[in-house]
C-alpha positions in Angstrom: -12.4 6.8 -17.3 -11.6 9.1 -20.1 -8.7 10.4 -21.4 -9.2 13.7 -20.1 -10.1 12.7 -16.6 -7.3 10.5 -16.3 -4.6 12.9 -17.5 -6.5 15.5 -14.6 -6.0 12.3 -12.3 -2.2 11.8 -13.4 -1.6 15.5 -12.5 -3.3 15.3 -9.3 -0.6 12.1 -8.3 2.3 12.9 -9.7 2.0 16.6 -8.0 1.4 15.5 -4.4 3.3 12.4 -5.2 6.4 15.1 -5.6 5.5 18.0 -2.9 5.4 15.0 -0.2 9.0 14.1 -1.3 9.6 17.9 -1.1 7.5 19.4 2.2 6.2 16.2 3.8 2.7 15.4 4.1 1.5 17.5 6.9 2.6 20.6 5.0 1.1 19.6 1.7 -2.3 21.6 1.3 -4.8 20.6 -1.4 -4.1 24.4 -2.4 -0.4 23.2 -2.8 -1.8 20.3 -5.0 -4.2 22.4 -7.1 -1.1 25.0 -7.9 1.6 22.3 -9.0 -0.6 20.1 -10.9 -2.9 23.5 -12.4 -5.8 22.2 -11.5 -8.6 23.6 -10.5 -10.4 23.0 -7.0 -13.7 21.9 -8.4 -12.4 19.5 -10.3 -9.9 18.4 -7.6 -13.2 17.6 -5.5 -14.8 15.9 -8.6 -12.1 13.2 -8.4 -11.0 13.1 -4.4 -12.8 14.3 -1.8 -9.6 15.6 0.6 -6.0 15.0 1.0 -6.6 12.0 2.8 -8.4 10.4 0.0 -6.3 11.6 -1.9 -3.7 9.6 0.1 -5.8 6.3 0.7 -6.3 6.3 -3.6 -2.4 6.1 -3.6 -2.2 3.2 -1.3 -4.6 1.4 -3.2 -3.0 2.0 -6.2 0.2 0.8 -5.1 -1.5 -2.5 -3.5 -4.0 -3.1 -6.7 -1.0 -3.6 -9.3 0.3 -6.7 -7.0 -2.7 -8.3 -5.8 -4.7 -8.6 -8.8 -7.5 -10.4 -7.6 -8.7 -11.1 -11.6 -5.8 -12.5 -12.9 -6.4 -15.7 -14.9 -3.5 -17.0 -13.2 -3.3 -17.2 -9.4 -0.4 -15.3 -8.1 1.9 -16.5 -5.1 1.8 -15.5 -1.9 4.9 -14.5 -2.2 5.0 -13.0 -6.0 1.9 -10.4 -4.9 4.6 -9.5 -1.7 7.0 -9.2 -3.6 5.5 -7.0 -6.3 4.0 -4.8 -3.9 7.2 -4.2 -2.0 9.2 -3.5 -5.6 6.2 -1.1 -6.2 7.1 0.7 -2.6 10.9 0.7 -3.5 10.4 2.2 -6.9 8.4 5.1 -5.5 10.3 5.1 -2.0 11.5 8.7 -3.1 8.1 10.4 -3.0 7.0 7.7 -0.4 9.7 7.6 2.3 8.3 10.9 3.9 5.0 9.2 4.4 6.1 6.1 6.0 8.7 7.3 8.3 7.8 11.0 8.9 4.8 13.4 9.9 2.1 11.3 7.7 3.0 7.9 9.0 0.3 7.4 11.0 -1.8 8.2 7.7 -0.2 5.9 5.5 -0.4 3.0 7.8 -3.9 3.6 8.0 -4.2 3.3 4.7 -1.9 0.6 3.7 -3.2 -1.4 6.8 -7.2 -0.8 5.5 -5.8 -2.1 1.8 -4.2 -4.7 3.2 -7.2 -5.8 4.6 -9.4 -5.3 1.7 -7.3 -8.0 -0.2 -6.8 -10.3 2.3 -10.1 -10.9 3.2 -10.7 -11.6 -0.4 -7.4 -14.1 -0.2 -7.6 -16.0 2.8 -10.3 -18.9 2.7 -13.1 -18.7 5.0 -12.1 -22.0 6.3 -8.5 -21.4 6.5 -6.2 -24.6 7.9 -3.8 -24.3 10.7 -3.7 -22.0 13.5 -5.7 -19.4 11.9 -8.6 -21.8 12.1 -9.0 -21.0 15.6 -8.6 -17.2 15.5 -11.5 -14.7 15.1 -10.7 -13.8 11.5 -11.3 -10.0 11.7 -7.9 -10.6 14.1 -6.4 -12.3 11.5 -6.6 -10.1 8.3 -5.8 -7.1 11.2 -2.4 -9.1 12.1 -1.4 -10.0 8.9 -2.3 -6.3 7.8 -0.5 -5.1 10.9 2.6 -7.4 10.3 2.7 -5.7 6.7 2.7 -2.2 7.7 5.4 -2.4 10.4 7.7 -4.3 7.9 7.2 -2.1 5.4 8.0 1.0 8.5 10.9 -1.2 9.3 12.3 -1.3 5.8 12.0 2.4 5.2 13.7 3.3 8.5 16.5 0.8 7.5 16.8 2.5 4.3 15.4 0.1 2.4 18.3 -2.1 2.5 16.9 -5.5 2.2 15.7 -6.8 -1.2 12.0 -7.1 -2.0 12.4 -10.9 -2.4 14.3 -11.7 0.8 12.2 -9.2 2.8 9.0 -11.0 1.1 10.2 -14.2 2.9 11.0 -13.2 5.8 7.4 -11.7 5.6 5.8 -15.0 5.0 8.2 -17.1 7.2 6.1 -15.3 10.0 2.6 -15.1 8.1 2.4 -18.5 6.5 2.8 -21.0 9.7 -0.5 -19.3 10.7 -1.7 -21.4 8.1 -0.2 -24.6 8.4 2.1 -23.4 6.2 5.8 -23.5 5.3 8.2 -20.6 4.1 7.8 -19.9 0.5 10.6 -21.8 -2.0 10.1 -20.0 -5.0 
């Protein structure tokens, strides 16, 4: 991507990034979007193709700088958790809206089809333990599904817990699925 386009793209984020932290997502409007970042609408709808996408591109985002699928190195379980829940706490100002209030349903959407994106590409297609018996488009949902109402449960708690301990406690459940035991590092 060029410069250009991706300075248009940073304006685009960081301006609904900072009206859902002010109005909510509900009551963010592309029009709302297009004024705070000074975009214009046609090249708003070069890069996303609504709000929603929009949304689903942050998600990703947030998701793609933990779980790396091309790193040289493979990651822990419980590093990628980690690093995507710090990503969530360090943008839990603009974010909180979206996970606990009127676009909640949205974001879990999203963060749920992410999830599921990534651990599809993670989870071996013979995995060991009891997730060798379960259908494995029910497995990639739960663990997706076990994400996204941690990460609800976090938010409404105020985000108390730190990512690492929350991380364990994510894969204390998660990992016995797979023969598994809790994470040590």
């Amino acid at each position: 991507m060029d410069k250009r386009r991706q300075r248009t793209r940073e304006a685009i984020e960081t301006a609904f990034v900072e009206l859902i932290d002010e109005r909510g997502y509900a009551k963010t409007t592309v029009q709302d979007i297009l004024e705070r970042s000074g975009v214009g609408r046609a090249t708003f709808y070069a890069q996303f193709h609504s709000k929603d996408d929009l949304l689903e591109a942050q998600v990703c985002a947030l998701c793609d700088h933990a779980l790396d699928m091309g790193a040289a190195t493979p990651v822990s379980p419980l590093v990628q958790t980690e690093r995507v829940l710090e990503n969530l706490l360090d943008r839990r100002g603009g974010l909180h809206a979206l996970i606990v209030d009127e676009g909640s349903e949205r974001f879990a959407d999203c963060l749920r089809h992410a999830i599921v994106t990534r651990a599809d590409a993670a989870v071996p297609a013979c995995p060991r333990g009891a997730a060798a018996r379960m259908n494995r488009s029910f497995l990639l949902h739960h663990i997706a599904a076990s994400f996204v109402g941690m990460v609800r449960w976090w938010a409404w708690n105020d985000f108390a817990a730190t990512p690492h301990d929350l991380a364990t406690d994510y894969l204390n459940a998660i990992l016995p699925l797979f023969g598994e035991s809790a994470p040590t590092e």
